[in-house]
C-alpha positions in Angstrom: 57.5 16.9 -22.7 54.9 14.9 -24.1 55.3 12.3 -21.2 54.6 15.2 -19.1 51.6 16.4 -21.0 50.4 12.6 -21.0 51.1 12.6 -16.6 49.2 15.4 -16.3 46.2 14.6 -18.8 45.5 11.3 -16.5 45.8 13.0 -13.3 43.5 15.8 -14.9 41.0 12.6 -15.7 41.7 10.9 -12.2 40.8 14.3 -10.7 38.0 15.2 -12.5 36.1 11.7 -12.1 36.9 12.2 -8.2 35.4 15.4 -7.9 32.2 14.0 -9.5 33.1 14.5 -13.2 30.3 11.7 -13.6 26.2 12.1 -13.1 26.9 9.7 -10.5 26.7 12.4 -7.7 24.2 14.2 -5.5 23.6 17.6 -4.8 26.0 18.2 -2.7 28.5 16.6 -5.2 29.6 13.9 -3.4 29.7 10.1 -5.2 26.6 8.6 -4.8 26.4 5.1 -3.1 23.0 3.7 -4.9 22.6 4.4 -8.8 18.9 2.7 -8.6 16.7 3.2 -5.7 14.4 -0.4 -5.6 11.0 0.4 -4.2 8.2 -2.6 -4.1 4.6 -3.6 -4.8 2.7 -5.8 -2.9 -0.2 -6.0 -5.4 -2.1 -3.2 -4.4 -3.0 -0.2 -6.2 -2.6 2.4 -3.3 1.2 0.9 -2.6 1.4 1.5 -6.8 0.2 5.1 -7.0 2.6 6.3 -4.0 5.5 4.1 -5.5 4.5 6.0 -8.6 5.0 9.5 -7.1 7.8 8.8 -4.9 9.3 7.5 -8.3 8.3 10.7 -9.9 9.9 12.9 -7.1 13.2 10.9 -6.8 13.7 10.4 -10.5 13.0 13.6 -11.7 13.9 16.1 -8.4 16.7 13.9 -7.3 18.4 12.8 -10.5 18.7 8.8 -9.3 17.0 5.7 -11.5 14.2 3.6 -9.9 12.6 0.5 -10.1 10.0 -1.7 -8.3 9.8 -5.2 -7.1 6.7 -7.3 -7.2 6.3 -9.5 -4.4 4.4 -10.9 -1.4 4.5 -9.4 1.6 6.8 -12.0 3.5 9.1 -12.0 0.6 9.3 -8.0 0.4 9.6 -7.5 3.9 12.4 -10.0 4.1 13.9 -8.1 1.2 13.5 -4.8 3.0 15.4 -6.1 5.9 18.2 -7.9 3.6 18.7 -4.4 1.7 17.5 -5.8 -1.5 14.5 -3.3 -1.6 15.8 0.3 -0.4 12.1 1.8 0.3 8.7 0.6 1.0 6.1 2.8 0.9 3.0 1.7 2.5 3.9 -1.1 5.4 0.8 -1.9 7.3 2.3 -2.5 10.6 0.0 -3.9 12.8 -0.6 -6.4 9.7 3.0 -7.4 10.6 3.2 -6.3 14.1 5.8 -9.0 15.1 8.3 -8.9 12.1 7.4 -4.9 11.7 8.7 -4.3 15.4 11.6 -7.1 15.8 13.0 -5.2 12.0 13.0 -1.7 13.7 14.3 -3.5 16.7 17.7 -5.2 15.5 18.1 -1.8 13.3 17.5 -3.8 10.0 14.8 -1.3 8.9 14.2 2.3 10.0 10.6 4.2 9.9 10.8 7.3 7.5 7.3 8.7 8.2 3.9 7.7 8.8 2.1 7.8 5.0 -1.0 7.5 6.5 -3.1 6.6 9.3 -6.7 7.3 9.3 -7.4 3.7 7.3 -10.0 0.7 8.1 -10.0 -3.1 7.0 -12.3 -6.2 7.8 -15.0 -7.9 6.1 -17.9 -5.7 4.3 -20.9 -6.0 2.7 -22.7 -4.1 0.2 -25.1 -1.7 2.0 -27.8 -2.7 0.2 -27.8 -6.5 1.5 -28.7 -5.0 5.0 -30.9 -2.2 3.6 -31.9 -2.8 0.2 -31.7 0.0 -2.5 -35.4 1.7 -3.2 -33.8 3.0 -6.7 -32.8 -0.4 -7.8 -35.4 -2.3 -6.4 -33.4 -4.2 -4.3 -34.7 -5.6 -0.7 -32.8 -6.4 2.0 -32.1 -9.9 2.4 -30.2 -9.6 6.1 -31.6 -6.4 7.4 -30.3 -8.1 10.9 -26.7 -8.6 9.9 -24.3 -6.3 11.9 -21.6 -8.0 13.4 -18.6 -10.5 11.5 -19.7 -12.8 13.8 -23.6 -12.5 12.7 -22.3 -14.0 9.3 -22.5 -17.5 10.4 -26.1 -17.2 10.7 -26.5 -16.4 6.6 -24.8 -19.2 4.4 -28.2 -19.1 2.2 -27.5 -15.0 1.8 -23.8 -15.4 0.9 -23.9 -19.0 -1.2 -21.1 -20.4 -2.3 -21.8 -21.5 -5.3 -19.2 -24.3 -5.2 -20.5 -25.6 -2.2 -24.2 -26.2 -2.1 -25.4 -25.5 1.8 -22.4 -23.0 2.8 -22.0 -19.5 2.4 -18.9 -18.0 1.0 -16.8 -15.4 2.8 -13.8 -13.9 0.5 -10.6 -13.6 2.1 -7.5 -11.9 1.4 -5.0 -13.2 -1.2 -2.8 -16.1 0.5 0.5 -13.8 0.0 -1.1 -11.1 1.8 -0.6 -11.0 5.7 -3.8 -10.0 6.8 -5.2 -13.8 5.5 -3.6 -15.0 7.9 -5.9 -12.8 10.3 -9.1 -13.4 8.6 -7.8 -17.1 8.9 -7.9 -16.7 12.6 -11.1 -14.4 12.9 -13.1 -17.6 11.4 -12.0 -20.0 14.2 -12.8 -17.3 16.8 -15.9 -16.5 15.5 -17.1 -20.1 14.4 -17.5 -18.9 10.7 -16.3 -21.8 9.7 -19.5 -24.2 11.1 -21.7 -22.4 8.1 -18.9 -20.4 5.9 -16.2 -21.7 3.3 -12.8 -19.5 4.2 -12.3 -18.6 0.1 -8.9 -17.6 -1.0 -9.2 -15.5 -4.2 -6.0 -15.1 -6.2 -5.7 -11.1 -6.7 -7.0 -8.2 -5.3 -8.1 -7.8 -9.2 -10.2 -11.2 -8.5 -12.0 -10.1 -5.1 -12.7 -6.1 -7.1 -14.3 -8.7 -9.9 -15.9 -10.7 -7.7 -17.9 -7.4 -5.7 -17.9 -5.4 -9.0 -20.0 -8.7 -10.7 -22.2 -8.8 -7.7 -22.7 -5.2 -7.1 -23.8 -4.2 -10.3 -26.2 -7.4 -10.7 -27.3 -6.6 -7.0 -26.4 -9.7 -5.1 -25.2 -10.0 -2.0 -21.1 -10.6 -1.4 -18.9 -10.6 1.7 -15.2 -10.2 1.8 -12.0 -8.3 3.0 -11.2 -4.8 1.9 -10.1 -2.3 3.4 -9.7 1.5 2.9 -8.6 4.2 1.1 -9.2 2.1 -1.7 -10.9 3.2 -5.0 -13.6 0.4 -4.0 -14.8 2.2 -0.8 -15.2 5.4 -2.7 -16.9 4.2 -5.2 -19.2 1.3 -4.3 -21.9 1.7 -0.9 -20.6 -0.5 1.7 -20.7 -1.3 5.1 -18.2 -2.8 7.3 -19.3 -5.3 9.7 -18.4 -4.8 13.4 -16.6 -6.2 16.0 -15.9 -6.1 19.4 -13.4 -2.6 19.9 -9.8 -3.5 19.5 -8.4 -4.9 22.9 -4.5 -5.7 22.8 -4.8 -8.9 25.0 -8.1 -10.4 23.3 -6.1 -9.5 19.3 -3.0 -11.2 20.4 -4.9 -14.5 21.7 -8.0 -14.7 19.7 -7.8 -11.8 16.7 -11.7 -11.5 17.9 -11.8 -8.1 18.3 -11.6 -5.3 15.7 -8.4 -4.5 13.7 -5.7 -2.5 15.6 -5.3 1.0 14.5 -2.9 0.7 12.0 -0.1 3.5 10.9 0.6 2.7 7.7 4.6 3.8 7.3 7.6 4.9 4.4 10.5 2.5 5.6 13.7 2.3 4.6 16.4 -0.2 4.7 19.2 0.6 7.9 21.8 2.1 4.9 19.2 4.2 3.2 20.0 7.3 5.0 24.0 7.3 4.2 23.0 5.4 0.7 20.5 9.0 -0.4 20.6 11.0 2.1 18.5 13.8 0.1 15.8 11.5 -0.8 15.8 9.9 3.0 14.8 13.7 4.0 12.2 14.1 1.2 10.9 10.5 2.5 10.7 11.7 6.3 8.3 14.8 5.0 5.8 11.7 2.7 2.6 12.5 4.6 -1.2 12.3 2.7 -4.2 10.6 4.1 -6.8 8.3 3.3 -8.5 11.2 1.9 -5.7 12.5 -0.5 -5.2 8.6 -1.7 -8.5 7.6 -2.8 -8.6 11.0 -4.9 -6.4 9.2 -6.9 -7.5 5.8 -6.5 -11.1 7.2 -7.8 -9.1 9.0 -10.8 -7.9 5.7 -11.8 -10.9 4.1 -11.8 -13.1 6.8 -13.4 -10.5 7.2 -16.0 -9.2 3.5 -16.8 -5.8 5.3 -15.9 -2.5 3.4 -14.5 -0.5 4.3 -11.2 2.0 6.3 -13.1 -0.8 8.6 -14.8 -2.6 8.8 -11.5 0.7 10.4 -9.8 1.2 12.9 -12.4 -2.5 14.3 -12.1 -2.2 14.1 -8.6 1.1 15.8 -8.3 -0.4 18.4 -10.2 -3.4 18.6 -8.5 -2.0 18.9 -4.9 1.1 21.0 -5.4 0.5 22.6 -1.8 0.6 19.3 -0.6 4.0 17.8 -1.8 6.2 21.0 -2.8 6.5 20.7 1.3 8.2 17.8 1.1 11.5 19.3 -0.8 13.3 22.0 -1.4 12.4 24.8 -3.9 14.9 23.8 -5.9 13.7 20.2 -5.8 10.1 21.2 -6.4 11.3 23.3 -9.3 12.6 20.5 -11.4 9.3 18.4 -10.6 7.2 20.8 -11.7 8.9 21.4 -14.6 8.9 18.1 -15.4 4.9 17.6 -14.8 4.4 20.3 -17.8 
């Protein structure tokens, strides 16, 4: 008898961890196939505020752990493609046009939804260095300057003060892809017969670099790009270029930058690995509008990517509650109060 009782007491157990006697398990009770969803940051803060709300949504609607992996953007990619990193959440394609398409391709990643798309990027300068700033008593010291290419003609505005005679231009971080475009745009141009190609270390080192000059009211020239909390908050003005021609890009880079989606993508076993949070990621939609609300909010309020998420998931409720379920949206809001 008590061997029976003892037979049936494991096959109770065996039976019971089957049918998802663990937390291991999603909705629909089946065993779950990832524990920890692995999202990335590529050293920007937008890429950190919409980690920090997808991180929100899947922790705390979908019951799973998270966690983020630092990286450049080779190295992440490559771990996108290897599986290493489950989602990405703000892949400038066109940045990585060649290893974005040949990934989606071979099947190695798979595009969940465009995150945004109304975004710019090139080389600005504050406004003020073409138009001075009555207020602050500022005059314009290259009230010509329009164009990237224009820059070649100002070394003595933009002085590097390493380099006595040159200018300065600040270029994207060296693990960043889009260096390797502004790398290419100097050739084309001929920035480099007058202009010093710098590399700054961080994109905390080229928001130093403007912030320093901006508020002392000297001129500065470098990469950005938008929705950033920099363009909503400082006056700028981004230099033009010839309108964005395929063939000219592809052999020269001497045209504008390409319109660039910026996408959610998953690994190719995401969608089997969660399928509920796959969905939620399919419905991940804001703008460059919606994103610099809460880049400004971190700025204005010396607050980090995870704050910034809550008060923007409170915020825009009508915005995100779309992406889930009620049920989903239930437990998230909850969980903001």
């Amino acid at each position: 008898m008590k061997k029976t009782i003892l037979l049936l007491s494991t096959v109770f157990l065996l039976v019971l961890t089957a049918c998802g006697g663990t937390d291991d398990t999603n909705d629909a009770g089946n065993e779950r196939e990832l524990e920890t969803i692995v999202l990335t940051d590529v050293g920007w803060d937008s890429i950190r505020f919409h980690n920090s709300v997808a991180q929100i949504i899947i922790e705390e609607g979908f019951g799973y752990e998270t966690e983020v992996t630092p990286g450049s953007t080779a190295a992440t990619v490559q771990g996108l493609r290897n599986g290493d990193i489950n989602v990405y959440m703000e892949v400038w394609t066109d940045n990585i046009k060649e290893v974005y398409e040949e990934a989606i391709e071979v099947g190695d990643i798979i595009k969940a939804s465009t995150n945004f798309a109304d975004n710019t990027q090139g080389l600005y300068v504050p406004t003020y260095v073409i138009e001075g700033d009555a207020e602050r008593g500022i005059e314009p010291v290259a009230p010509d300057l329009r164009t990237v290419e224009d820059l070649k003609k100002y070394p003595e505005v933009f002085k590097d003060p390493e380099d006595p005679g040159r200018g300065r231009i600040l270029n994207a971080p060296s693990g960043w892809a889009v260096a390797e475009r502004i790398d290419e745009k100097f050739e084309a141009y001929g920035l480099d017969e007058t202009m010093n190609n710098f590399m700054p270390g961080s994109d905390a080192a080229i928001v130093t670099s403007l912030a320093d000059a901006y508020e002392s009211g000297e001129p500065w020239v470098g990469y950005y790009w938008s929705p950033t909390a920099v363009t909503a908050m400082y006056d700028l003005t981004l230099l033009e270029e010839p309108e964005y021609d395929e063939e000219i890009w592809n052999e020269t880079r001497a045209t504008e930058f390409p319109p660039n989606d910026v996408v959610v993508a998953v690994h190719k076993d995401f969608p089997a690995q969660a399928p509920e949070v796959y969905d939620f990621l399919t419905n991940y939609e804001t703008s460059s509008v919606l994103t610099e609300e809460a880049l400004t909010y971190m700025n204005e309020n010396d607050a980090d990517a995870d704050e910034a998420a809550q008060w923007w998931l409170n915020e825009n409720q009508d915005v995100w509650t779309g992406w889930v379920s009620e049920d989903v949206a239930s437990k998230i809001l909850d969980s903001l109060e």
